[in-house]
C-alpha positions as CSV (number, residue, x, y, z in Angstrom):
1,X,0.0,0.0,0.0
2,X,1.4,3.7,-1.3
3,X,0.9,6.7,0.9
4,X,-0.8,8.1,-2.7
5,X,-4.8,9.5,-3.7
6,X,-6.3,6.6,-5.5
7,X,-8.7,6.4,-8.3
8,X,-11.6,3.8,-8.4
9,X,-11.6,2.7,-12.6
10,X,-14.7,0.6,-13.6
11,X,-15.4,-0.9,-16.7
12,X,-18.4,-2.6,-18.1
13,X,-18.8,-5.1,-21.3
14,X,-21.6,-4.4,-23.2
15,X,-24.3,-6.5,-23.6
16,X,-23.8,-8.2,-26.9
17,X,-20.5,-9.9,-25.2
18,X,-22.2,-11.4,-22.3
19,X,-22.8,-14.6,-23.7
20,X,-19.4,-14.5,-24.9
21,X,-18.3,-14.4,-22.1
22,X,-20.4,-17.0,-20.1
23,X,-19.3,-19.5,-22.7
24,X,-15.7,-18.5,-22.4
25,X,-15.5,-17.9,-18.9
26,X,-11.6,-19.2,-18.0
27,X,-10.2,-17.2,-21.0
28,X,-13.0,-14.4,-21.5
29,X,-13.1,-12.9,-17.6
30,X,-9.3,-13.0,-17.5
31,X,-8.8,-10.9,-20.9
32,X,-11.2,-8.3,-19.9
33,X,-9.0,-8.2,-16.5
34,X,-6.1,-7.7,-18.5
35,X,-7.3,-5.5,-21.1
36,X,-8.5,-3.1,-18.7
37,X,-5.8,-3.3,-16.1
38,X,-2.8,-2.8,-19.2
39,X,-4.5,-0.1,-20.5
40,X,-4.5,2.4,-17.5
41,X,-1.3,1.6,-17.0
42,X,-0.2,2.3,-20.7
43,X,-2.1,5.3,-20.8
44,X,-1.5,6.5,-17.7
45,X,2.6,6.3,-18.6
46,X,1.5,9.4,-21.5
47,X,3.5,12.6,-19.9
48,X,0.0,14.4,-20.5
49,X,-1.9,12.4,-18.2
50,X,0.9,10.9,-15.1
51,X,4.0,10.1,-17.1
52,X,5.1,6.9,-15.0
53,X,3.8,3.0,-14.2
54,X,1.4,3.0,-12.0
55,X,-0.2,0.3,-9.3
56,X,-3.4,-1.6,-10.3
57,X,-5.7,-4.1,-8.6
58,X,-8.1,-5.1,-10.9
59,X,-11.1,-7.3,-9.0
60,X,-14.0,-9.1,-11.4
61,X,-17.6,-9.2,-10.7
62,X,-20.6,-10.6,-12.9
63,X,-23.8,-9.9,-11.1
64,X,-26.5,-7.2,-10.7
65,X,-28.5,-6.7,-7.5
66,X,-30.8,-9.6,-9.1
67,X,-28.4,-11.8,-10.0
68,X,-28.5,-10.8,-13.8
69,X,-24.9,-11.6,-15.5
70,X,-23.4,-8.7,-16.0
71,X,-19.5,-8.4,-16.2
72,X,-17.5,-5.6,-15.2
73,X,-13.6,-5.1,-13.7
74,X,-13.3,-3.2,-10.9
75,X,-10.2,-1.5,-10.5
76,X,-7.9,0.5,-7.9
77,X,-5.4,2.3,-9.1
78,X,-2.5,4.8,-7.8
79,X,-2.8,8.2,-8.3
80,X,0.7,8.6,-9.5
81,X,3.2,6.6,-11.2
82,X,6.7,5.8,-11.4
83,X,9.4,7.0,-14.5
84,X,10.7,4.5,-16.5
85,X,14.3,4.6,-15.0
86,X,12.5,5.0,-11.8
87,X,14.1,7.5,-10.5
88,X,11.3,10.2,-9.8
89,X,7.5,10.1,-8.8
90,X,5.3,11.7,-11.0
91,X,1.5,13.0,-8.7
92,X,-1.4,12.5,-10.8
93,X,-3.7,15.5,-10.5
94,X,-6.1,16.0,-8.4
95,X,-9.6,14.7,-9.5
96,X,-7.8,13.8,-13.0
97,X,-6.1,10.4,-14.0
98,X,-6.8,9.2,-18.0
99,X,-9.5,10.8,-20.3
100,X,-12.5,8.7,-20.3
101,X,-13.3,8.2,-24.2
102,X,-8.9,7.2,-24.4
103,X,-9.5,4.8,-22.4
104,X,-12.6,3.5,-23.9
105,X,-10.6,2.9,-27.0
106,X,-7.3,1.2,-25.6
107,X,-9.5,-1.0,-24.1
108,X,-11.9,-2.4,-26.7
109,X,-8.7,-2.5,-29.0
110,X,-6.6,-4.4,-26.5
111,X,-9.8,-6.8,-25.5
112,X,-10.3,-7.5,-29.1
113,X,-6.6,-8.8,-29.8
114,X,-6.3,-10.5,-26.7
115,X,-9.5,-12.0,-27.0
116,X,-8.7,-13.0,-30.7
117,X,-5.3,-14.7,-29.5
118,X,-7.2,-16.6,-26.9
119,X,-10.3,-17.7,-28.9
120,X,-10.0,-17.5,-32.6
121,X,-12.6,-19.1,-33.7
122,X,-15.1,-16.7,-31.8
123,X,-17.4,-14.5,-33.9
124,X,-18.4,-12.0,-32.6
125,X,-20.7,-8.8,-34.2
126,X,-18.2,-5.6,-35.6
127,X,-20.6,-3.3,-33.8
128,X,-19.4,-4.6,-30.5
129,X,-15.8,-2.6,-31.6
130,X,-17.8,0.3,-32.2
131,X,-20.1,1.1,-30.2
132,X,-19.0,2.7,-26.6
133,X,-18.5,0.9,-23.4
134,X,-19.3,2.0,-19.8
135,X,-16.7,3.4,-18.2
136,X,-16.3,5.4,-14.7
137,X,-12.9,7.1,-13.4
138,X,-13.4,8.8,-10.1
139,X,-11.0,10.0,-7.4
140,X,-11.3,7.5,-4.3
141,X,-9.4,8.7,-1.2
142,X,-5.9,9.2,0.3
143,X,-3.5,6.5,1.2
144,X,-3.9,3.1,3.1
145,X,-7.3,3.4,4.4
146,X,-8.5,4.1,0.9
147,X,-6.8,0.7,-0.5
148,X,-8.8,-1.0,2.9
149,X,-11.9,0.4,2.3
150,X,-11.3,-0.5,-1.5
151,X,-10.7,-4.2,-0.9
152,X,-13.7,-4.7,2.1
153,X,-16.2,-3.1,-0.4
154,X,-15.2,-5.0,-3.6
155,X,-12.9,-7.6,-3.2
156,X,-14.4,-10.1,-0.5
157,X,-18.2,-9.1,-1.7
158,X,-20.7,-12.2,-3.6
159,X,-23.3,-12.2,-6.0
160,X,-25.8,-12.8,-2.9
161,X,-25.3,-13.0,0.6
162,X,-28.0,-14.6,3.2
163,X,-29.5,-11.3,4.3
164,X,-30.7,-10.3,1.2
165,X,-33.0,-13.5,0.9
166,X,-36.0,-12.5,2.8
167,X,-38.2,-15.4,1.4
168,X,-37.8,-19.2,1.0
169,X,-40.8,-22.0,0.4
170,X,-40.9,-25.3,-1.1
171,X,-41.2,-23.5,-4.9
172,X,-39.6,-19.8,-4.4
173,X,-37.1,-17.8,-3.6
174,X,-37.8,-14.2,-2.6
175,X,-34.3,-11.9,-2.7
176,X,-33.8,-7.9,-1.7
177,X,-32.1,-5.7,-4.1
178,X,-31.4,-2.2,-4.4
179,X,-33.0,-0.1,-7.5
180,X,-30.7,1.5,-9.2
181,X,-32.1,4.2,-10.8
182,X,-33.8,5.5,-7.3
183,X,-31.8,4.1,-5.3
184,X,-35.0,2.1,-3.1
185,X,-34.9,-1.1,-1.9
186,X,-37.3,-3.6,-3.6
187,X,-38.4,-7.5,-4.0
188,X,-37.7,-10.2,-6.4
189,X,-39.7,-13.7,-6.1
190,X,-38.0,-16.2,-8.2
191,X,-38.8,-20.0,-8.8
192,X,-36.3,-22.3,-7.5
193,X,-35.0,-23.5,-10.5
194,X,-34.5,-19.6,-11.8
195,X,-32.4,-18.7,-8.7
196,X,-30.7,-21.5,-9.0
197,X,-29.9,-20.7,-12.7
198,X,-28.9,-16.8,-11.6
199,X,-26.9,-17.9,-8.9
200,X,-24.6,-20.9,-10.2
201,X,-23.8,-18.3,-13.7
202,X,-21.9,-15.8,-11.4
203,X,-19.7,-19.3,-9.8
204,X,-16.2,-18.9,-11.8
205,X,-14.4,-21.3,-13.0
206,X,-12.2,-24.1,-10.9
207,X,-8.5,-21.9,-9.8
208,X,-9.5,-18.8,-11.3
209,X,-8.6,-15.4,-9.5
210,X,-10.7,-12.9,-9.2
211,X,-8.1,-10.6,-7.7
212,X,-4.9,-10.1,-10.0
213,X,-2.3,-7.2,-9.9
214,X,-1.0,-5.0,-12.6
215,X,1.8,-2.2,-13.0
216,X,3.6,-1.6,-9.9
217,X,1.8,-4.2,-8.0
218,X,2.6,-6.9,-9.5
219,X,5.0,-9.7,-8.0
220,X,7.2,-9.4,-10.2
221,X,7.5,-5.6,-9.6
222,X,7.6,-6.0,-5.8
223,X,11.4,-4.3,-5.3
224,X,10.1,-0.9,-7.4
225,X,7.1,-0.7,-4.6
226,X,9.9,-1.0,-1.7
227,X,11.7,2.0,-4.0
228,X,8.3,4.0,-4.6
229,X,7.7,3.7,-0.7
230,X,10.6,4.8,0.4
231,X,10.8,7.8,-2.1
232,X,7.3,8.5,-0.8
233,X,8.5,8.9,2.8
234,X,11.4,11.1,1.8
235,X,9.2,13.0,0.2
236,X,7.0,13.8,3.8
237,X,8.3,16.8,5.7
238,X,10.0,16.8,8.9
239,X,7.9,18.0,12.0
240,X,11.0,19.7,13.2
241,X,8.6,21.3,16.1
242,X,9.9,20.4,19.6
243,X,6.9,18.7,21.8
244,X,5.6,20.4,24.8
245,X,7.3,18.2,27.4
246,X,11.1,18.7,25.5
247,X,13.2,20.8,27.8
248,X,16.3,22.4,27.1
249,X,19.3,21.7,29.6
250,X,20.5,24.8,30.8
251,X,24.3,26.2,30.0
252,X,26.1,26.3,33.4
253,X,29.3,28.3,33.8
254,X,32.7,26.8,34.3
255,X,33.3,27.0,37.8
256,X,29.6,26.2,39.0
257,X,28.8,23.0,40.3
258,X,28.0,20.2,37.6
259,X,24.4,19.0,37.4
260,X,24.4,15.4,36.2
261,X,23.3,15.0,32.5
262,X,19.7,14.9,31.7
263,X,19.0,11.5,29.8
264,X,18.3,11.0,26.6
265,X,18.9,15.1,25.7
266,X,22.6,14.3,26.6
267,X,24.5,12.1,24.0
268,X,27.0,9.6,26.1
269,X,29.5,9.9,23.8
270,X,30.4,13.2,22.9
271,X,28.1,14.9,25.8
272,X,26.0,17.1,23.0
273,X,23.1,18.1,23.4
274,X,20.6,15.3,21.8
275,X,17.7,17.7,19.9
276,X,14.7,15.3,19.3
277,X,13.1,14.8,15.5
278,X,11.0,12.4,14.7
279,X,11.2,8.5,15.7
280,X,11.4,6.0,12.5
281,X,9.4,3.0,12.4
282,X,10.9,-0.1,10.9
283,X,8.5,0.8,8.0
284,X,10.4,4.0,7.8
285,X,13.9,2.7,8.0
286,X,16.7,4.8,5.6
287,X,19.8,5.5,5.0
288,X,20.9,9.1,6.9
């Protein structure tokens, strides 16, 4: 986790690729992972927009509130990246990461290949490459507890949990669900073998993960986080303000009477006065 504003990037496959994808689950889920995850991260290294790699966590979910398939990628990414020799940290700005309709683009066209690679003998409708997808970039919050409240909302969530299924006979299944155009809690009574159906479409496939991690956060890539961290932290100003309780020895002449040292403000070696900083965490270990 980066001390670093994040940005919450969702994207959303249009309709027409639905079944596609329920077909192709395995390969289909994890190239629309990948396609949307790479493509932040390339455009995101354009000097225009960051102008570095940034960290991604991409998570995948396929349900609406009533259990309808619907894929879409979740995705967490750093609001900042690091340059290519990594030697500096480039900010993103403020409420700004990629341009929306960019990133629409890079993504269809990096699904498509992928996709193609994957499954070649797939056909699938040209409009699908034309048309617009659904996609939302907004600013999420400021370091660690950001990531934490990222990963309890999205990462750990199912298609239905038992709360939300306030019915149950011999024949039905009634489930709560959130409207989502006003935002009201509502009903849905479904037969048994209907739930069943809605329910066992959003189970993935045997070893897949859900959770993968792009950019900076990838394992491979785990020694350039340690360097981003630590450039982060050097980067934080020192509180060089002396606490309340810090007292200042006072000088005393020559020939008056020694006081005894006044521990830790006395160094035992050279007998200078010690001025306290700022302690350092293991986290926050570094060279002087």
């Amino acid at each position: 986790m980066l001390t670093v504003p994040y940005f919450h990037v969702t994207v959303t496959v249009p309709a027409e690729l639905r079944e596609v994808l329920r077909a192709h689950q395995r390969d289909g889920y994890a190239v629309l992972m990948q396609a949307s995850a790479t493509a932040i991260i390339e455009l995101a290294r354009d000097p225009r927009y960051v102008g570095g790699t940034v960290a991604a966590l991409a998570v995948l979910h396929t349900w609406t509130q009533q259990l309808h398939l619907h894929p879409h990628v979740h995705c967490l990414v750093s609001g900042g990246g690091i340059s290519e020799d990594a030697s500096t940290w480039h900010p993103a700005r403020r409420n700004f990461l990629v341009p929306i309709k960019a990133l629409d683009k890079l993504v269809r066209g990096k699904f498509r290949d992928l996709l193609r690679r994957k499954c070649p003998d797939l056909i699938i409708p040209e409009a699908v490459w034309s048309k617009r997808w659904i996609l939302h970039v907004t600013a999420w919050g400021d370091g660690e507890q950001a990531v934490l409240e990222y990963l309890a909302r999205y990462v750990f969530r199912i298609a239905l949990t038992n709360s939300r299924i306030v019915g149950l006979d011999d024949e039905t299944v009634t489930i709560r669900y959130r409207e989502r155009k006003t935002g009201r809690q509502r009903t849905c009574r479904l037969s048994g073998d209907e739930f069943m159906r809605r329910f066992l479409q959003h189970v993935l496939p045997r070893g897949f993960h859900k959770v993968r991690y792009f950019g900076l956060w990838h394992p491979r890539r785990r020694h350039m986080a340690e360097r981003v961290r630590q450039m982060l932290q050097l980067q934080v100003p020192l509180k060089l303000d002396q606490p309340l309780d810090f007292v200042v020895p006072p000088l005393v002449a020559a020939d008056a009477e020694s006081t005894p040292p006044i521990e830790p403000l006395i160094c035992p070696h050279c007998q200078g006065r010690l001025i306290f900083i700022r302690t350092l965490s293991p986290r926050q270990a570094m060279a002087p």
